[in-house]
Each structure stands twice: as structure tokens, then as C-alpha cells.
N, CA and C atoms as an extended XYZ file, in Angstrom:
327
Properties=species:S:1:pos:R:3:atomname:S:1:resname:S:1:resid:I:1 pbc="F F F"
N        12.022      -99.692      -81.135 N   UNK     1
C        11.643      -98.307      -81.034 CA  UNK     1
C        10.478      -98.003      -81.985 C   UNK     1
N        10.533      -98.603      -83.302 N   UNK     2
C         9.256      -98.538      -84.113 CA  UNK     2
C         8.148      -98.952      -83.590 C   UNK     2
N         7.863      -99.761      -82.631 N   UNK     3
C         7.138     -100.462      -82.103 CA  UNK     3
C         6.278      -99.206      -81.244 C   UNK     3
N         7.090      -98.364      -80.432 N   UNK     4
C         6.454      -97.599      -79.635 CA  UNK     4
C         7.049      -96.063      -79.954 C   UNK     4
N         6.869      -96.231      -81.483 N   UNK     5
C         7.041      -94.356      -81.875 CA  UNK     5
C         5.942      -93.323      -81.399 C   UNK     5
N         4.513      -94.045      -81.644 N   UNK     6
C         3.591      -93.242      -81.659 CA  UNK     6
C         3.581      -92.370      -79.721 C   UNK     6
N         3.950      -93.221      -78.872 N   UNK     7
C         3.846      -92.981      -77.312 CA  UNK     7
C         5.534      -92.313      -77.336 C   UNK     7
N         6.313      -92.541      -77.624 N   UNK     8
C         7.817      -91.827      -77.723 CA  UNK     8
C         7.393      -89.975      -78.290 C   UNK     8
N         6.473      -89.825      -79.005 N   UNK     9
C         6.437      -88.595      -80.191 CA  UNK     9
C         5.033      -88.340      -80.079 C   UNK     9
N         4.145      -88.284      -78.258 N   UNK    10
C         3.040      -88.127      -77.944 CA  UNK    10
C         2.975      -86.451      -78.396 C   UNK    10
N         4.452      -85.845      -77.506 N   UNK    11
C         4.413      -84.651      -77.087 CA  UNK    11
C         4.545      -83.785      -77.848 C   UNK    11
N         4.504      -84.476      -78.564 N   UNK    12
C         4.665      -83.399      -80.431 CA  UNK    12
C         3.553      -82.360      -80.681 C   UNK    12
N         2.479      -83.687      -80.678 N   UNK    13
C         1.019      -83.105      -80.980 CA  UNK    13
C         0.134      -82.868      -79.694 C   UNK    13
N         0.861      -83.041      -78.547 N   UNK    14
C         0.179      -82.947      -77.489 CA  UNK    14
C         0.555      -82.066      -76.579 C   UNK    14
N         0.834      -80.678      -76.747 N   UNK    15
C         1.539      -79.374      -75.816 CA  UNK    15
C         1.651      -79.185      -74.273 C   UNK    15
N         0.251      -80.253      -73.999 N   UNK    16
C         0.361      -80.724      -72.227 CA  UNK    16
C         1.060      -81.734      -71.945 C   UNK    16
N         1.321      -82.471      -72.905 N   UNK    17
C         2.531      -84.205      -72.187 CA  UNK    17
C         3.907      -83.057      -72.083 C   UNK    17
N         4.689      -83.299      -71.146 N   UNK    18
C         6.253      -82.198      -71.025 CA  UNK    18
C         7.210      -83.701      -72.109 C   UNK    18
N         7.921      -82.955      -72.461 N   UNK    19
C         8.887      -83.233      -73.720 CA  UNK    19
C         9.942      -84.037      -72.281 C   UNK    19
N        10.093      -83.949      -70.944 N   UNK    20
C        11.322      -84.547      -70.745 CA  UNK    20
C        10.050      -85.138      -69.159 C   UNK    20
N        10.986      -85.748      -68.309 N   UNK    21
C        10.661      -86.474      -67.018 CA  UNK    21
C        11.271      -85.723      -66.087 C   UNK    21
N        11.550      -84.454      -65.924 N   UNK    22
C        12.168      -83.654      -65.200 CA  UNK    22
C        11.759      -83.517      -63.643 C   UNK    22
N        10.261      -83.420      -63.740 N   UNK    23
C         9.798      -83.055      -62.396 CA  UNK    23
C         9.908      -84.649      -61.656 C   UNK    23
N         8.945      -85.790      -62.302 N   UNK    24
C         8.946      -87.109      -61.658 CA  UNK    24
C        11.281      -87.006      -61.418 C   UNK    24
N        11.983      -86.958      -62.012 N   UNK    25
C        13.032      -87.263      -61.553 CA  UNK    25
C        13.593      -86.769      -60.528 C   UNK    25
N        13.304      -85.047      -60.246 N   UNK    26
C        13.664      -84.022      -59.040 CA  UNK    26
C        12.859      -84.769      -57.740 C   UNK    26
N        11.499      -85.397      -58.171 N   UNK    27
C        10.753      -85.906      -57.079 CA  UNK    27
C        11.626      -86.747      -56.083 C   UNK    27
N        12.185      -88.277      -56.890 N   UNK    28
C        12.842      -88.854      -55.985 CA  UNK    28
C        14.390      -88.714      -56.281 C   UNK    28
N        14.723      -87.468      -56.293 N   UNK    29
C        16.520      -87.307      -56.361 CA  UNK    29
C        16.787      -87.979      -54.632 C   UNK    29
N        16.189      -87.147      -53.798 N   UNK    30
C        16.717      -87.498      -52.234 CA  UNK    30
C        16.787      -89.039      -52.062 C   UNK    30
N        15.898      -89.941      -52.618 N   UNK    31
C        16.548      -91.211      -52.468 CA  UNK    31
C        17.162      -91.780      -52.906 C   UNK    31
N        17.220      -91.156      -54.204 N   UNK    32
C        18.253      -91.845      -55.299 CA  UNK    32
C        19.999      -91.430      -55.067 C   UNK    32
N        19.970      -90.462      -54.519 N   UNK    33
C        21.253      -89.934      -53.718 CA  UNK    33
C        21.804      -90.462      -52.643 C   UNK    33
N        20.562      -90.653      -51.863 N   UNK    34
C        20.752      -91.282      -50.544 CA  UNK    34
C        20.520      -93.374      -50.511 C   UNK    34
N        20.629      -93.610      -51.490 N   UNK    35
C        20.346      -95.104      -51.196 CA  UNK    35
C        21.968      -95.446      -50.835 C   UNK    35
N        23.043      -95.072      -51.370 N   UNK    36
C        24.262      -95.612      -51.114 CA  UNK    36
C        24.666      -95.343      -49.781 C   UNK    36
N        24.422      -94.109      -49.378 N   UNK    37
C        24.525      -93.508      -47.904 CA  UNK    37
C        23.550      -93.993      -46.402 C   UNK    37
N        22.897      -94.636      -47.180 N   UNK    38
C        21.997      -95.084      -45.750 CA  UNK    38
C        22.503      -96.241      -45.187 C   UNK    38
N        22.634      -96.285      -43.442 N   UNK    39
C        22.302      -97.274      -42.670 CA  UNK    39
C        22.308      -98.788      -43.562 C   UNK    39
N        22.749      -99.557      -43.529 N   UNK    40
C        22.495     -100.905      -44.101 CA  UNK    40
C        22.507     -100.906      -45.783 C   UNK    40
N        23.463     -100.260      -46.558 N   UNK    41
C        23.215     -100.089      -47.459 CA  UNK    41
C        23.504     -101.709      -48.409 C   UNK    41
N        22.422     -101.602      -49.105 N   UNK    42
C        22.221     -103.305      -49.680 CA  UNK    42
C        21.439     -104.147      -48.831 C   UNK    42
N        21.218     -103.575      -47.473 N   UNK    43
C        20.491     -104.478      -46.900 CA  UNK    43
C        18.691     -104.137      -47.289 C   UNK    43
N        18.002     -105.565      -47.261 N   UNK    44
C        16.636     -105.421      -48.101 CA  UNK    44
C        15.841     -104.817      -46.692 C   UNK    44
N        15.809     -105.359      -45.410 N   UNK    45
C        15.754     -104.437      -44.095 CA  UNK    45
C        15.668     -102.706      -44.442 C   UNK    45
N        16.745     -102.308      -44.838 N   UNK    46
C        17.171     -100.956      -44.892 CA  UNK    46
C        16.404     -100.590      -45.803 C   UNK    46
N        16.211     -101.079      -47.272 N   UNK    47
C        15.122     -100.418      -48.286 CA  UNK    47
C        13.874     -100.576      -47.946 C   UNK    47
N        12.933     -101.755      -47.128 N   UNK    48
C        11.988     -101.790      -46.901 CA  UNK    48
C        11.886     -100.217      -45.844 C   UNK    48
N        12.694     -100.626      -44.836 N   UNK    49
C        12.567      -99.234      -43.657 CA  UNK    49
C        11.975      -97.897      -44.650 C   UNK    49
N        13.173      -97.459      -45.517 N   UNK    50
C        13.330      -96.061      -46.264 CA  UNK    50
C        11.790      -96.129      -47.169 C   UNK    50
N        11.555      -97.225      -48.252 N   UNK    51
C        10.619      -97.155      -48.621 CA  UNK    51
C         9.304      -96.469      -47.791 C   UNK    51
N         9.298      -96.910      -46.694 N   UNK    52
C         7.895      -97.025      -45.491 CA  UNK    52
C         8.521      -95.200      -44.647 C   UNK    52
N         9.299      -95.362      -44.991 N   UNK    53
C         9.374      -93.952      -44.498 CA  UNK    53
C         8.859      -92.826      -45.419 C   UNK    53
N         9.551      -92.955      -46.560 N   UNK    54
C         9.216      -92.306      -48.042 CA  UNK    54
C         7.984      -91.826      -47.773 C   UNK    54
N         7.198      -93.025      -47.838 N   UNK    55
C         5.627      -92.876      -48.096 CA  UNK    55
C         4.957      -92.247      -47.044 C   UNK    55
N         5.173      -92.940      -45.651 N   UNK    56
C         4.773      -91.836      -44.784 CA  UNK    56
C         4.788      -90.383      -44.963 C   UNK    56
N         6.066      -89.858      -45.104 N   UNK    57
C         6.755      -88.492      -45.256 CA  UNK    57
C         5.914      -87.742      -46.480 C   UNK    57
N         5.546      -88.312      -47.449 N   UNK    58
C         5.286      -88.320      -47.958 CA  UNK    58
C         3.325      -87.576      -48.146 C   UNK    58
N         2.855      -88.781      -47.560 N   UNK    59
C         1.438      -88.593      -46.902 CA  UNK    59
C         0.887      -87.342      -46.322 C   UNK    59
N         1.937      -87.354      -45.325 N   UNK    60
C         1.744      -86.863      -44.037 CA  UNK    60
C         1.027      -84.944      -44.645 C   UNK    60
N         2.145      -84.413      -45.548 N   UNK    61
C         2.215      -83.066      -46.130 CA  UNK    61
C         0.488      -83.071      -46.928 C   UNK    61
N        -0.062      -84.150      -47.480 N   UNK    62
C        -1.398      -84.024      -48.166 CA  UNK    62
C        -1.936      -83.758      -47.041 C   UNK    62
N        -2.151      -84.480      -45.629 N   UNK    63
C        -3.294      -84.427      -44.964 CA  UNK    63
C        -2.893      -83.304      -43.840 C   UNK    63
N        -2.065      -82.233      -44.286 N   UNK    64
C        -1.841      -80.768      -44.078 CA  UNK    64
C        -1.308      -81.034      -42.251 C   UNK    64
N        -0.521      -82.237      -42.327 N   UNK    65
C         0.414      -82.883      -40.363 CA  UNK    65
C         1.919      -82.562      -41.371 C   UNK    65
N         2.448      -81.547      -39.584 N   UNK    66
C         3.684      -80.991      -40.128 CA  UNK    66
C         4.526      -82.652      -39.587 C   UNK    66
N         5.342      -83.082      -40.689 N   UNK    67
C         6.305      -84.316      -40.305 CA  UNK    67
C         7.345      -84.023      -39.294 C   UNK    67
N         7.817      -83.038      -38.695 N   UNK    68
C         8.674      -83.168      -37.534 CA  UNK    68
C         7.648      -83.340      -36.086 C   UNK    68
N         6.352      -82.513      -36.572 N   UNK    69
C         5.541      -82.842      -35.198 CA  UNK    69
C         5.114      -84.400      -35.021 C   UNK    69
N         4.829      -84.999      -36.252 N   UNK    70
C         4.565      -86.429      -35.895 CA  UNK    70
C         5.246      -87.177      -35.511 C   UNK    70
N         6.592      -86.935      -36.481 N   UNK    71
C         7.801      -88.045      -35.846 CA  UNK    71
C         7.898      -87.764      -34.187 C   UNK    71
N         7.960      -86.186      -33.945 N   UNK    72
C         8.342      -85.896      -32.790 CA  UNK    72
C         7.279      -87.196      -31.385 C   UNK    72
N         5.734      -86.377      -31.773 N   UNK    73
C         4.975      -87.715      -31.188 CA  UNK    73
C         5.132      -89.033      -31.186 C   UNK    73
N         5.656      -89.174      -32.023 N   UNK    74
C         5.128      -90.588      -32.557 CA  UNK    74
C         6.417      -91.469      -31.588 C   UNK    74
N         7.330      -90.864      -31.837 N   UNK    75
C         8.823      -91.318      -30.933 CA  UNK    75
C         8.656      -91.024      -29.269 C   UNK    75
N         8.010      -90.145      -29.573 N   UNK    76
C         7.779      -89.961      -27.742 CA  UNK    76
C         6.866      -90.859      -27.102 C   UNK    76
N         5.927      -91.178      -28.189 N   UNK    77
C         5.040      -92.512      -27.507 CA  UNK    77
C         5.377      -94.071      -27.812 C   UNK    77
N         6.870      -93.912      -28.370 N   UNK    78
C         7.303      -95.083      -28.471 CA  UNK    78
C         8.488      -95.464      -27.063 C   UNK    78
N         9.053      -94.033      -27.086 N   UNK    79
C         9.844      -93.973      -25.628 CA  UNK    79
C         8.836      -94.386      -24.739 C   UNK    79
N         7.592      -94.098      -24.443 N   UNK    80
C         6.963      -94.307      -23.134 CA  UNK    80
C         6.724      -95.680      -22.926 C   UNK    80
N         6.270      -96.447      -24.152 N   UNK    81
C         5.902      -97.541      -24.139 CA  UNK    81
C         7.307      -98.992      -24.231 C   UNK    81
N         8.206      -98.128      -23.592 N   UNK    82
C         9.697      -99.310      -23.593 CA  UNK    82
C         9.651      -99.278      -24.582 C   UNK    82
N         9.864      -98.391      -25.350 N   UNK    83
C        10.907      -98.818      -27.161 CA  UNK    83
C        10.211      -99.380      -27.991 C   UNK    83
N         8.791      -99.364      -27.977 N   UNK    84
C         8.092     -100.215      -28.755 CA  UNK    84
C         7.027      -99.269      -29.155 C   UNK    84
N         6.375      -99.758      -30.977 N   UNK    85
C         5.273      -98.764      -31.509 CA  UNK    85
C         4.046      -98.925      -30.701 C   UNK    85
N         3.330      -98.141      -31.203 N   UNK    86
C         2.099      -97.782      -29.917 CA  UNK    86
C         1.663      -98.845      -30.209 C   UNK    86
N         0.221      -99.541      -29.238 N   UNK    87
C        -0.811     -100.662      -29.837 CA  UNK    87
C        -1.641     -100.085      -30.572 C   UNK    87
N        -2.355      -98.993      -29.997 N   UNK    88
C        -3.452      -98.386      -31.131 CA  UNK    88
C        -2.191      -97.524      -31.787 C   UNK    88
N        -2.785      -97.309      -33.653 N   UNK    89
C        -1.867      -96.513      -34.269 CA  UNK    89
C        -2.738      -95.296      -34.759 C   UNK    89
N        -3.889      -95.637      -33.880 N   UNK    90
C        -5.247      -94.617      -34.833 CA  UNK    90
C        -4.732      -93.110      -34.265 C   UNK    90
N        -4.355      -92.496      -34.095 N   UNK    91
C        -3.809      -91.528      -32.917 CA  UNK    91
C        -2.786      -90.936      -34.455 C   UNK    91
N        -2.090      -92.043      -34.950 N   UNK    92
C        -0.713      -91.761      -36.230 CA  UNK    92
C        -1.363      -91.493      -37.546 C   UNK    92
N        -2.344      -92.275      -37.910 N   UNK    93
C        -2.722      -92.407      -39.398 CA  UNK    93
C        -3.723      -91.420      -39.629 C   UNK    93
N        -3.448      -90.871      -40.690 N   UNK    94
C        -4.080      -89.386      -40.949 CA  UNK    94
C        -5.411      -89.687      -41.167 C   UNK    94
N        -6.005      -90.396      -42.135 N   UNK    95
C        -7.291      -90.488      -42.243 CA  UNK    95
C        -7.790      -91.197      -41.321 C   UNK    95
N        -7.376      -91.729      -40.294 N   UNK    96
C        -8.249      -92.645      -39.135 CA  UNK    96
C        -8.253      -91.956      -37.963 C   UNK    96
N        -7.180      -90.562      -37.330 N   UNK    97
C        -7.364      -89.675      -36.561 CA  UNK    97
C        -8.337      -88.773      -36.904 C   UNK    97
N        -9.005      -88.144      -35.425 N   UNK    98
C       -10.059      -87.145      -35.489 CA  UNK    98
C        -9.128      -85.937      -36.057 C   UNK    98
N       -10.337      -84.960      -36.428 N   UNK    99
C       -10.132      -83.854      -36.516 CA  UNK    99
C        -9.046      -83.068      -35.807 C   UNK    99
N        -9.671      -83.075      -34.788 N   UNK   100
C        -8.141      -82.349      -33.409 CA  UNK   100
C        -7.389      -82.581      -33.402 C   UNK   100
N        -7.018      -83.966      -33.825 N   UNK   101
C        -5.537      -84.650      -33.541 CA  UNK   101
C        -5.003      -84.311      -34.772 C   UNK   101
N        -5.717      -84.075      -36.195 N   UNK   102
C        -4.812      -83.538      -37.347 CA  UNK   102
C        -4.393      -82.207      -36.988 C   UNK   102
N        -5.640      -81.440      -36.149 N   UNK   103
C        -5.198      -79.654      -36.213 CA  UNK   103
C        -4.056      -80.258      -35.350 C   UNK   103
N        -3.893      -80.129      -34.312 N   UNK   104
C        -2.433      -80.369      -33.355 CA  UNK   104
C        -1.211      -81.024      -34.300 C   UNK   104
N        -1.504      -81.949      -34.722 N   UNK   105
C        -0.707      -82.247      -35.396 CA  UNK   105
C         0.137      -81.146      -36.877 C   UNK   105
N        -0.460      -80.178      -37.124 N   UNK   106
C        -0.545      -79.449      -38.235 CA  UNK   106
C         0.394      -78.532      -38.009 C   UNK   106
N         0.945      -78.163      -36.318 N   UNK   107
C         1.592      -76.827      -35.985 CA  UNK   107
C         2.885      -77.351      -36.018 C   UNK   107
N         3.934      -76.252      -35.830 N   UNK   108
C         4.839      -76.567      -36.089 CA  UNK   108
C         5.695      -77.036      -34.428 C   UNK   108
N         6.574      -77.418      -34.191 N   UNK   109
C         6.899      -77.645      -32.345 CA  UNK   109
C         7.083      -76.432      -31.889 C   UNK   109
């Protein structure tokens, strides 16, 4: 602990570092709650899935695409195509879709 007093006792002299980890911890409560409860729990399958979801879900809210409209698409063009993800994904990924396809994407269903 002597080793790393000076970074432990930043927030002393520094009124912008926050004294606790409060917000980063509220951030990922939903997975940290939900890892025992999911689908395959222990399976490395199942954390890769959630991880890749996370981040999507995640994304999606910066580049101002409401996440039930995408999933909603995104599943409907997986139904069409026999159960399988699209070939092009440029249509899904926020910075590689046009303009239009973010506004549409942006509303709510």
C-alpha cells in the first residue's frame, strides 16, 4: 500500500478525481447481476455472446440508433435470410451506414 499511497490519496488534493468508483460500478451492475442468471451460465460461449452484446447495446445509444429498432431489424433480416446474419452488415454498423439508415434507425417502432 506504501508503494501506491500517492495514486490511493490523489483525491485529496485533487477535488475533480471522485473519492469512491460509484458511477463506473452502477455502469456495469446489469451484468454483474445478470452473469449468474444468463443462458449458459459458466459457459465461455455465453460470456463471449453477452460481452458482444454489451458493447453493441452499448454503441448503438452514442450514434443516437434506438436499440429495440435495430435489434428489431436486424432479427427480421435474419428471419428472411433462413436464420442466418445478413452477408452485408453495412446496413447494422453505425459508422459504416448512411445517413438515412441512422435517421430510420433513430425512431422509436
Amino acid at each position: 500500500m506504501q508503494a501506491h499511497w500517492v495514486g490511493l490519496t490523489v483525491f485529496v488534493t485533487n477535488p475533480a478525481v471522485p473519492m469512491d468508483n460509484n458511477l463506473a460500478e452502477r455502469t456495469i451492475r446489469g451484468a454483474v447481476l445478470g452473469r449468474n442468471n444468463y443462458f449458459g451460465s459458466g459457459a465461455i460461449w455465453s460470456v463471449e455472446l453477452a460481452a458482444q452484446l454489451f458493447s453493441i447495446f452499448a454503441t448503438l445509444p452514442q450514434w443516437g440508433i434506438n436499440r429495440q429498432r435495430w435489434l428489431y431489424e436486424y432479427l427480421t433480416v435474419c428471419a428472411q435470410n433462413h436464420s442466418k446474419p445478413p452477408d452485408d452488415l453495412i446496413d447494422f454498423i453505425p459508422w459504416l451506414m448512411s445517413d438515412e439508415r441512422r435517421a430510420a434507425l433513430s425512431h422509436l417502432l
